[in-house]
C-alpha positions in Angstrom: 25.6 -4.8 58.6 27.6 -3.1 61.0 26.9 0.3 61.9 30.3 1.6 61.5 29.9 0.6 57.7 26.6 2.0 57.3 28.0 5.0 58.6 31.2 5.2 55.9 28.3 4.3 53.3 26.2 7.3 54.3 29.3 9.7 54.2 30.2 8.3 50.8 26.6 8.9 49.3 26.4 12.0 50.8 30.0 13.4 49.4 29.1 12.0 45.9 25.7 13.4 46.4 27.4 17.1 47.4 30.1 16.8 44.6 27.5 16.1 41.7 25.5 19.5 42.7 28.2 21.9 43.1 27.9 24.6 41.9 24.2 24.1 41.4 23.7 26.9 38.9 26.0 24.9 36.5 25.0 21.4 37.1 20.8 21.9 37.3 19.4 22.9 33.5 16.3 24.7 33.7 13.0 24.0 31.4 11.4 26.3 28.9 9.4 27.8 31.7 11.5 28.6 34.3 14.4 29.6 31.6 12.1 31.2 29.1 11.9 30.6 25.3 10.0 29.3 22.2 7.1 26.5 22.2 5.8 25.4 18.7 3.6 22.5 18.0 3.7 21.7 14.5 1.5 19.4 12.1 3.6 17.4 9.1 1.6 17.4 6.4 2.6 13.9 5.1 0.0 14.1 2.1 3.2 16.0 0.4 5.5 13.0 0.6 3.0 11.1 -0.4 2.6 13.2 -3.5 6.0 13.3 -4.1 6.5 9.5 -3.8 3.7 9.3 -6.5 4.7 11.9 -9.1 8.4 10.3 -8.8 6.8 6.9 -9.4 4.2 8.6 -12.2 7.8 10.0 -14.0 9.5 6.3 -13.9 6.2 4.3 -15.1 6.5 7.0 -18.0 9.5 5.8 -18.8 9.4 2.4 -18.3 6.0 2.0 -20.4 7.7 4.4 -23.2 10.6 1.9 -23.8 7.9 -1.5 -23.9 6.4 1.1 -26.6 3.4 2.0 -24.8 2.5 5.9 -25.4 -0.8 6.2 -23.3 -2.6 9.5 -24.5 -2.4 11.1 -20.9 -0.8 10.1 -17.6 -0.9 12.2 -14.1 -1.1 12.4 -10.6 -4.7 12.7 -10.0 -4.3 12.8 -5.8 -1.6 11.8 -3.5 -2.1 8.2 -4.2 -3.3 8.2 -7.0 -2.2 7.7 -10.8 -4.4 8.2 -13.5 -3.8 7.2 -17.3 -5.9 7.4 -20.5 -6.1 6.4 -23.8 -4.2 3.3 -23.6 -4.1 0.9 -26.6 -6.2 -2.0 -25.9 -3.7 -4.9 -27.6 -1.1 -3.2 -24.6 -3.1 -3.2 -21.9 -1.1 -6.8 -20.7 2.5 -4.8 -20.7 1.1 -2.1 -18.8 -0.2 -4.9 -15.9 2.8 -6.6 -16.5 5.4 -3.1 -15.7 2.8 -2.4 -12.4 3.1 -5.8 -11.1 6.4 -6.8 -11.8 7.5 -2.9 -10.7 5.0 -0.9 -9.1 3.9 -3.8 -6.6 3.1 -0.9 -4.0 0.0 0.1 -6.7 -3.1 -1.7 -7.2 -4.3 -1.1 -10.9 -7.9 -1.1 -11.9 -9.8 -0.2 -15.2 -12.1 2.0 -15.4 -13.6 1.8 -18.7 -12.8 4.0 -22.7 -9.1 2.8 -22.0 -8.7 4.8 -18.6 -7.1 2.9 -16.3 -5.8 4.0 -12.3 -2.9 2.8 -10.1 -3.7 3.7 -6.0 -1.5 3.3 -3.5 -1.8 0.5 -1.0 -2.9 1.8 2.3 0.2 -0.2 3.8 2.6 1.9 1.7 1.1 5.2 2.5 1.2 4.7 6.0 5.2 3.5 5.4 5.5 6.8 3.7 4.1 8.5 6.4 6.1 7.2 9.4 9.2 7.8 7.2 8.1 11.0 6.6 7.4 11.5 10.8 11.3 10.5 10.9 12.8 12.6 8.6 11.3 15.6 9.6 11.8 15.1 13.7 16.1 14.1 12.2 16.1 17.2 10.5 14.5 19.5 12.7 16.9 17.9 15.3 20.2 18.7 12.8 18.7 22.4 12.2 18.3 23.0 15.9 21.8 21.5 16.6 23.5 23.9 13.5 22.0 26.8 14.9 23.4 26.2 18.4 20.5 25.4 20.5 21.2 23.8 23.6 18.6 21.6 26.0 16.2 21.9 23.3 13.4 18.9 23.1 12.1 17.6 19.3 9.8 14.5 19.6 6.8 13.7 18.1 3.0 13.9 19.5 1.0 11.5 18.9 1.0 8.3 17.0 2.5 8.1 13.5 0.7 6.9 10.3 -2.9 8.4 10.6 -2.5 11.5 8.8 -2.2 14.1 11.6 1.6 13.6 12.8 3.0 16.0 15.0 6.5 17.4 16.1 6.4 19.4 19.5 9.8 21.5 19.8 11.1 23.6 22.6 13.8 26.0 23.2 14.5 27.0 26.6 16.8 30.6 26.4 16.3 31.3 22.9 17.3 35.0 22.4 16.5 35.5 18.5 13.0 34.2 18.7 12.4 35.0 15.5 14.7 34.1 13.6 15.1 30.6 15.0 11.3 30.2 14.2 11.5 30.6 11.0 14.4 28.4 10.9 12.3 25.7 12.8 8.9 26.2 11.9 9.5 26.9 7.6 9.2 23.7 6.0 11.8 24.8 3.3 10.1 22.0 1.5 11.9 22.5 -2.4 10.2 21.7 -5.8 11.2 21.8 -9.3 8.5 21.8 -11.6 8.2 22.7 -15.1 6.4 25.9 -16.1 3.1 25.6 -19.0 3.1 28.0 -21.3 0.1 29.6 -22.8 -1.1 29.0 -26.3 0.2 31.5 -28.9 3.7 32.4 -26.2 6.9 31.2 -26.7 9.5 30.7 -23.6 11.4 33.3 -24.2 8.7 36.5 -24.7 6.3 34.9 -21.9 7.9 36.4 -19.0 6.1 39.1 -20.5 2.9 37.7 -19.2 3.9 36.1 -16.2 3.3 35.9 -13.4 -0.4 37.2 -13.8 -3.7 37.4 -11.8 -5.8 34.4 -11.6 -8.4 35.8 -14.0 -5.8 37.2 -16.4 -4.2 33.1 -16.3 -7.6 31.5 -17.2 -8.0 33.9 -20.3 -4.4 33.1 -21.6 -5.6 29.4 -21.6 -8.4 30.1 -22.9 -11.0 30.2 -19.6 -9.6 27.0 -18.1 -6.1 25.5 -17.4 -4.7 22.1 -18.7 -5.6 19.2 -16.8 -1.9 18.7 -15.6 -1.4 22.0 -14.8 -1.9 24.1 -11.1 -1.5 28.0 -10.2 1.5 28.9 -7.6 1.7 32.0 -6.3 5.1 33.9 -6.1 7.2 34.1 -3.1 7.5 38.3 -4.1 3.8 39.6 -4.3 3.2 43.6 -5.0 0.8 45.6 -3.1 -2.8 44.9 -3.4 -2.8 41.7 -5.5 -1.1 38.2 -5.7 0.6 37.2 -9.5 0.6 33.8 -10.1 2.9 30.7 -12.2 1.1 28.1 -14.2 3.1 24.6 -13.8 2.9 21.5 -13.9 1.5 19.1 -11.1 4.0 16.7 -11.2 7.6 17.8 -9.6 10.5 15.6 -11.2 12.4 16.7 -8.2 12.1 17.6 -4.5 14.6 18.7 -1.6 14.9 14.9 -0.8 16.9 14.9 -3.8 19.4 17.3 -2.1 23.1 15.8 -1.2 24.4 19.6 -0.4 23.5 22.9 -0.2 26.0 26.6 0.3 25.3 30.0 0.4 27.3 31.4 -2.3 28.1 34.7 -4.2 26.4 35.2 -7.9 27.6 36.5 -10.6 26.0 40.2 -9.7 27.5 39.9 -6.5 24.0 38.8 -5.0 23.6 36.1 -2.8 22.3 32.4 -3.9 22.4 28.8 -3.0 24.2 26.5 -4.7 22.9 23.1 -4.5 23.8 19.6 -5.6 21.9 16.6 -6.0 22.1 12.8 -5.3 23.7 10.6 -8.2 20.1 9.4 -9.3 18.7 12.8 -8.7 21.3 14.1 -11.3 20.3 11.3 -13.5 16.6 12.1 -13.5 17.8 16.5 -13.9 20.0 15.7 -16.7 17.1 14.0 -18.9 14.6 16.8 -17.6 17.2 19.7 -18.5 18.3 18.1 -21.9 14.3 17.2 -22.8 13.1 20.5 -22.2 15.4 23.0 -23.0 14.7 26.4 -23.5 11.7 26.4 -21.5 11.0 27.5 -18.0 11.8 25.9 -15.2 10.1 27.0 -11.7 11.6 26.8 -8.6 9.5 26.3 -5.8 10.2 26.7 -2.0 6.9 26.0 0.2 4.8 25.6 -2.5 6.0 28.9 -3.8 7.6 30.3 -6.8 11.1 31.9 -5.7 12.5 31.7 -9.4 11.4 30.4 -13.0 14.5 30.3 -15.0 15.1 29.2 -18.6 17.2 26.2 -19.3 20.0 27.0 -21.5 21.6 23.9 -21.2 21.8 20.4 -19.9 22.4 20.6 -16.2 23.5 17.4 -14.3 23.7 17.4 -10.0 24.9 21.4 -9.9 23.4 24.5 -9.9 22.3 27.2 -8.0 19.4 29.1 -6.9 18.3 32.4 -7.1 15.9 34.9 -5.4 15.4 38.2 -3.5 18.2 36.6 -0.9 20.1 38.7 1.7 23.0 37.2 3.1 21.3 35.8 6.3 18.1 35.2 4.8 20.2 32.7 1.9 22.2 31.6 4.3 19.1 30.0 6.5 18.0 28.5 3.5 21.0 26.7 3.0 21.0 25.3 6.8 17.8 24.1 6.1 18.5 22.4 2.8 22.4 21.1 4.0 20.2 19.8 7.3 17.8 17.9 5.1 15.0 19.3 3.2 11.6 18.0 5.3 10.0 15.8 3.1 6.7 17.3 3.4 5.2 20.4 4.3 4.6 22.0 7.7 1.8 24.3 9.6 2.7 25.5 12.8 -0.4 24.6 14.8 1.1 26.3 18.3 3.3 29.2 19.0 4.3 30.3 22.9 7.4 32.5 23.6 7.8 32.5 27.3 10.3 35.6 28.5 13.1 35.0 31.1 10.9 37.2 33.4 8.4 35.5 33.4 10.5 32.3 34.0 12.4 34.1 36.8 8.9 34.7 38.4 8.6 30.7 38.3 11.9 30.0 39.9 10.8 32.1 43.0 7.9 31.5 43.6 8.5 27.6 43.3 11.4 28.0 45.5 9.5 30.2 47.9 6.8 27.6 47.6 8.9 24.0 48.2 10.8 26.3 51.1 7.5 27.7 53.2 6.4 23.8 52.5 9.4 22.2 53.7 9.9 24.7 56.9 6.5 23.5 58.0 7.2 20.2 57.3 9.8 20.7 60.0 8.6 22.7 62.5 5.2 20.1 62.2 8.1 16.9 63.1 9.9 18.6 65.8 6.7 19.9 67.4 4.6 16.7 67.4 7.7 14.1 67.7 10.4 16.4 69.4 13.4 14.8 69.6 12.5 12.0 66.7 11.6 14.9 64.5 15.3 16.0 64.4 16.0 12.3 63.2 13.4 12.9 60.1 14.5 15.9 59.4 18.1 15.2 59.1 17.0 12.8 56.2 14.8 14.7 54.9 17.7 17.2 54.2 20.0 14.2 53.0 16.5 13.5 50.5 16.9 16.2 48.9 20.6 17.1 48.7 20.9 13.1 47.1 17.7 14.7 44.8 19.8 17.2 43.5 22.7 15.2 42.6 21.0 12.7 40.5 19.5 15.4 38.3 22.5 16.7 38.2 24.2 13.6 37.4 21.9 12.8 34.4 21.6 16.4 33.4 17.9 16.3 33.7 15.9 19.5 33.1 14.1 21.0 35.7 10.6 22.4 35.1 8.1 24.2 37.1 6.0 20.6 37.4 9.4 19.7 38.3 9.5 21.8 41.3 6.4 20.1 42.2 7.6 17.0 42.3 10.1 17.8 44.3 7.8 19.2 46.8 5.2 16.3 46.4 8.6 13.8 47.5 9.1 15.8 50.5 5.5 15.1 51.2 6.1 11.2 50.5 9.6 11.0 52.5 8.0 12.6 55.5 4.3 9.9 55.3 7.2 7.3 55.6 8.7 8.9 58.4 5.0 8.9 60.2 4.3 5.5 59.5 7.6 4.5 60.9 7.3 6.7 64.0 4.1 5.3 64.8 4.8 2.4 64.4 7.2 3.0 66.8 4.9 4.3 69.4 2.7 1.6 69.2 5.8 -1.1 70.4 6.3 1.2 73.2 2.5 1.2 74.5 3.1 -2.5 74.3 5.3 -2.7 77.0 8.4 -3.4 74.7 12.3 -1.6 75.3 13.1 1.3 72.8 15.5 -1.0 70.9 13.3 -3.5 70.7 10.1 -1.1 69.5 12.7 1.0 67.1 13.4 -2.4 65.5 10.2 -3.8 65.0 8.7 -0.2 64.3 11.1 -0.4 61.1 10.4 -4.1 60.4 6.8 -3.3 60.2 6.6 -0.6 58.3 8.7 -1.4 55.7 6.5 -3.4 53.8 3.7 -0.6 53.6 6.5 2.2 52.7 7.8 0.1 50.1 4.6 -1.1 48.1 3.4 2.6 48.5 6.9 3.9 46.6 6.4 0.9 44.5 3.0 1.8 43.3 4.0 5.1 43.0 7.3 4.7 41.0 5.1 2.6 38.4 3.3 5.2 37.8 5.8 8.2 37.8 7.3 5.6 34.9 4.3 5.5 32.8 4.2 9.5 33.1 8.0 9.5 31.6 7.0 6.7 28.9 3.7 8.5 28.3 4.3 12.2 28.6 5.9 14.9 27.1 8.0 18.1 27.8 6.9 19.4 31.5 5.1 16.2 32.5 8.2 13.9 31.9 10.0 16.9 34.2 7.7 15.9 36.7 7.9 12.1 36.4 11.7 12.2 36.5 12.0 14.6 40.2 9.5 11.9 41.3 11.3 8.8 40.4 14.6 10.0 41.6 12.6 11.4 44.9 10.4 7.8 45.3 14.0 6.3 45.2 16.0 8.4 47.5 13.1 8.9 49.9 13.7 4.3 49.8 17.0 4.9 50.7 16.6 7.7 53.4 14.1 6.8 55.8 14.5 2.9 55.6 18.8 3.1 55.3 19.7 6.9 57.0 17.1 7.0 60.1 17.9 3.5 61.3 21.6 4.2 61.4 20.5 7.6 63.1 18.2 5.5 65.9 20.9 3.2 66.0 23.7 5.4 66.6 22.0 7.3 69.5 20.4 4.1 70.9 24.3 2.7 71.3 25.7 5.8 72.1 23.6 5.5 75.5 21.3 3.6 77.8 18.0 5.2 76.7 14.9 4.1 78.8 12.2 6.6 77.7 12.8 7.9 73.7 11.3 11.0 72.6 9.1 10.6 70.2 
């Protein structure tokens, strides 16, 4: 190519290059630790969905089995997974293989002896329901993160899905309100409706006399143990120096998955609530709960505890509204984290960092002061051991990193303090190219061989080594992105730009730079 139009390419790159960086405090994002903000690691605890899945499917083999006229004695959830039932008529033991094969192919039934008989989940399906579960919960998290206003925030999973230990790493570089977008990210807001059990000798309407109670006091009202399909919650508002408790059921009828929409609203006291409404088969499956059970309690449950236990006065359909101890921000979140989509399981936050934007700014410079103090020697090293050549590797070494800089720019990457590293780590690389190039060069001229002649072959020969060492290199700064997560991906994306600018640099920009000064004169001796 002629030099002319190497040099109009060079000016181009170089303008593009300058255009994409400026201003570079607007166009370069900083990472959660140079900008400061919130770190969580958090485990989903997919056993809920799985629970879920299984008391919804325990609720429509009830009903399927009740209109083929098969009553079994006693039917519940005995584990996620797992479906036990008892006391089933011998002469109907067919229709009750018949409704799990032809319906509940997910289930294999076996007997196990008096008439007991239980369903267990195939391992294929839990681990569908788990990986769903993974998907939902990284979607919402996203959509919860994106209502609140977060900006450059990273939600991705750890980890592989489907073994029972899935994991959703989240970061917020800048947050402000660190608590309050915590609790936003890291509560579950996972919703349950499930029906209360009332102790022998109460009625629904005097036993909120009773309850919620101590543990102890619950066992004695049931007379020293509770009914097989019944569990203790606590409640969400405990008083000082003890913790009150709601007998319900096992089962839950309905979940947060169930949720189409969810609104902060204004009760009738003037208090705040949430109004919710459910799906169309949701409302189906509420209707028959409401209109079977009315006049009893009904407990509301939010992270496994009870916010509310209402009586059902009537038959309720896909509306209605929930009530607690709400403030208007506190009901508010709720809703976000309802309208977002309820997660389908539970959550622990296994990991909590906050870094402060001091501490960030303490980063910044001293990983500038660092890549600057490196890259000074770097050129004082060039011009001192290959004088006048050095200015030649220096000039694209500066082009190496202004083209840097405008490709993160360009596809907004996020710089990190491993970041800064690998931008210091491709000055290193661009400048080993530049010394194998150099002496290569020195080598033609001991032979006896004219400067062109040795520039020439000096690049010619060097260019296979340069490029199999970026090669190598680039394959595995790709593997890091594929691979790696938050800071480390910050690290494989400076390097992959850098491997691919330092290509264009010393093989492209310091040949037309030899070039240029080798035609601009007769040069016998070159200075290198």
């Amino acid at each position: 190519m002629p030099l002319k139009w190497r040099w109009v390419i060079i000016a181009c790159v170089t303008l593009l290059a300058s255009y994409l960086c400026y201003p570079l405090q607007e166009k370069i994002k900083l990472g959660l630790d140079l900008k400061g903000g919130i770190h969580l690691v958090m485990r989903v605890k997919t056993d809920d969905a799985i629970k879920a899945s299984t008391d919804l499917d325990l609720e429509t083999l009830r009903s399927e089995l009740g209109k083929k006229g098969v009553t079994p004695e006693k039917m519940e959830s005995a584990s996620p997974g797992r479906i036990r039932i008892t006391g089933v008529d011998s002469a109907k033991v067919s229709i009750l293989q018949d409704v799990v094969s032809s319906q509940f192919s997910a289930y294999a039934v076996s007997s196990r002896g008096g008439g007991e008989y239980q369903l267990e989940m195939k391992p294929a399906r839990m681990r569908e329901i788990r990986e769903s579960s993974l998907r939902q919960a990284l979607e919402t998290i996203r959509n919860r993160v994106d209502k609140f206003g977060v900006a450059e925030s990273v939600v991705q999973q750890v980890g592989f899905a489907g073994g029972g230990d899935e994991r959703i790493l989240v970061q917020l570089p800048g947050i402000q309100n660190t608590e309050r977008v915590t609790e936003l990210i890291g509560s579950p807001a996972y919703l349950e409706w499930k029906l209360v059990s009332i102790p022998p000798g109460y009625r629904a309407d005097d036993v909120h006399s009773v309850l919620p109670a101590p543990k102890d006091r619950l066992l004695s009202l049931f007379g020293g143990s509770l009914p097989a399909d019944t569990d203790l919650y606590p409640g969400e508002k405990q008083p000082a120096g003890e913790t009150l408790y709601w007998p319900c059921k096992k089962t839950s009828p309905i979940t947060g998955n169930d949720l189409r929409d969810a609104r902060r609203e204004v009760g009738r006291l003037g208090d705040a609530v949430v109004q919710f409404r459910l799906t169309a088969d949701a409302g189906q499956r509420f209707e028959a709960l409401t209109s079977a059970n009315e006049g009893q309690l009904l407990a509301i449950l939010l992270d496994k505890k009870v916010i509310s236990a209402p009586r059902i006065n009537a038959t309720i359909r896909d509306t209605g509204i929930i009530e607690g101890s709400f403030t208007v921000e506190s009901a508010e979140d709720l809703a976000i984290k309802l309208r977002s989509g309820a997660l389908p399981a539970g959550m622990e936050l296994l990991e909590e960092r906050t870094v402060g934007p001091s501490l960030g700014s303490d980063s910044i410079r001293q990983g500038v002061v660092a890549s600057l103090l490196g890259a000074i020697l770097v050129v004082f090293f060039m011009l001192i051991y290959y004088r006048l050549a050095g200015v030649n590797a220096n000039l694209a070494l500066g082009l190496n990193v202004l083209l840097l800089l405008g490709a993160m720019s360009y596809f907004h990457a996020t710089v990190t303090l491993p970041g800064i590293a690998g931008i210091a780590l491709t000055i290193g690389m661009a400048v080993d190219a530049n010394v194998l190039i150099f002496e290569r060069i020195r080598e033609e001229l001991r032979l006896g061989k004219t400067v062109k002649g040795a520039v020439a072959n000096g690049f010619t020969k060097a260019l296979s080594t340069i490029v199999d060492s970026h090669v190598t290199t680039l394959i595995a700064a790709l593997f890091l992105f594929g691979y790696g997560t938050g800071p480390v991906r910050g690290f494989a994306v400076t390097l992959c730009i850098g491997i691919l600018a330092n290509l264009y640099t010393n093989i492209f920009v310091s040949r037309a730079l030899f070039d240029a000064y080798l035609s601009a004169r007769r040069v016998e001796i070159l200075s290198i």
